[in-house]
N, C-alpha and C positions, 0 to 999 in steps of 0.2 A: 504494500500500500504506500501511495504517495505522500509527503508530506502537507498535503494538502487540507485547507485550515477549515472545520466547520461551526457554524454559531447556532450558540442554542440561547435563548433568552428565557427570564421570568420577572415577574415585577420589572424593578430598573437592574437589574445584575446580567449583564453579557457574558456568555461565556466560549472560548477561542480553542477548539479542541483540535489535537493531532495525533493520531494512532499509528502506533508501528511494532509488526511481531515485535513479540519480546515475549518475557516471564511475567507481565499483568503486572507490573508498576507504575504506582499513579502517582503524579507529581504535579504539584496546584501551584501556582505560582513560584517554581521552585521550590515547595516544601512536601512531604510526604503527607498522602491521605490522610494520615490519622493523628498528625500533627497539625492540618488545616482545619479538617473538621473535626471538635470535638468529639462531638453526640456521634451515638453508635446508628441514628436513623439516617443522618446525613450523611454517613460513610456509606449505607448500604443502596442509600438512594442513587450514590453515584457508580457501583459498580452493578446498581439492578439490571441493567440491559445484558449484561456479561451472563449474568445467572440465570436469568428470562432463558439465552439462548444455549448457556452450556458450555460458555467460551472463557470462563474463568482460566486465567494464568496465559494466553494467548498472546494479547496486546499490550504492548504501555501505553498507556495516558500520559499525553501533554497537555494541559490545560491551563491556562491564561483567563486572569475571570475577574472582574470589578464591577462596582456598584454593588447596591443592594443589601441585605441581609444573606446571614448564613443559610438561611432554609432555601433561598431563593437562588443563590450560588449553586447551591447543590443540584436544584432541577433543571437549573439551566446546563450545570455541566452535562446532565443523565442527558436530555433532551439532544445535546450536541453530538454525543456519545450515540445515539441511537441514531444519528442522521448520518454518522460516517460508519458505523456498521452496516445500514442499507445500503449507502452509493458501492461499501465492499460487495455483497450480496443481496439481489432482491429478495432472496428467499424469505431472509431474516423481518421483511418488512411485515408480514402478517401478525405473528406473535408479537412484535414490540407492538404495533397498530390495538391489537387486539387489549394491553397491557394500558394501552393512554401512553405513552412513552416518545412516539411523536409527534403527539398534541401539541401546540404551543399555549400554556396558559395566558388566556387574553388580559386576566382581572389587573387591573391597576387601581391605584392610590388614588381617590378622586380627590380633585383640586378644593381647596376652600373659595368660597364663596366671601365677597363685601359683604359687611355687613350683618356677619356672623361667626359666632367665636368656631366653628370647623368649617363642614361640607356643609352637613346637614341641618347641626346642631341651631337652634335658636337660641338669641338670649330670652331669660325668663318676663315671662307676657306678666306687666301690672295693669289690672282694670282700672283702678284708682290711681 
């Protein structure tokens, strides 16, 4: 597989993935999986696509990733991850499809509003 970069986004976090056989080593911005991400669900979220298809220990992970939150880092890496194992194999694309994996989640941060202490929020109505 090529060096060739793919994006996966969530909220505001980007994330810049490159896969190449290897021993399944992930490395986040220059730091080890489990050294980026704390939490054991964010670790697994990012090698879910590997485990969905069976391919644990195969590839290394390069990923490049800003913005956002840590929950949000994570799916955008998974998301990236699942988009350059398709372009490897169509096969693969059912099962991640099937998983939500290459869904892009649309939901974002609504903006605040004049005029109002958030989005939504009102300040408190006096009658009097």
């Amino acid at each position: 597989m090529s060096d060739t970069l793919f994006v996966g986004r969530r909220k505001t976090a980007v994330a810049r993935v490159a896969l190449r056989p290897g021993q399944g080593k992930v490395t986040i911005n220059g730091r080890e999986l489990k050294v980026y991400f704390a939490q054991k669900t964010q670790q697994d979220d990012v090698i879910a696509p590997f485990e969905k298809l069976e391919l644990e220990g195969r590839y290394d992970v390069f990923a490049n990733v800003n913005g956002g939150g840590s929950a949000g880092q994570a799916e955008a890496i998974r998301l990236a991850i699942s988009r350059a194992l398709t372009s490897e194999n169509e096969d693969y694309r059912s099962p991640l499809k099937q998983e939500g994996y290459l869904k892009r989640d649309p939901r974002m941060v609504e903006r605040k509003k004049y005029g109002r202490p958030k989005a939504r929020k009102r300040f408190q109505f006096s009658k009097r």
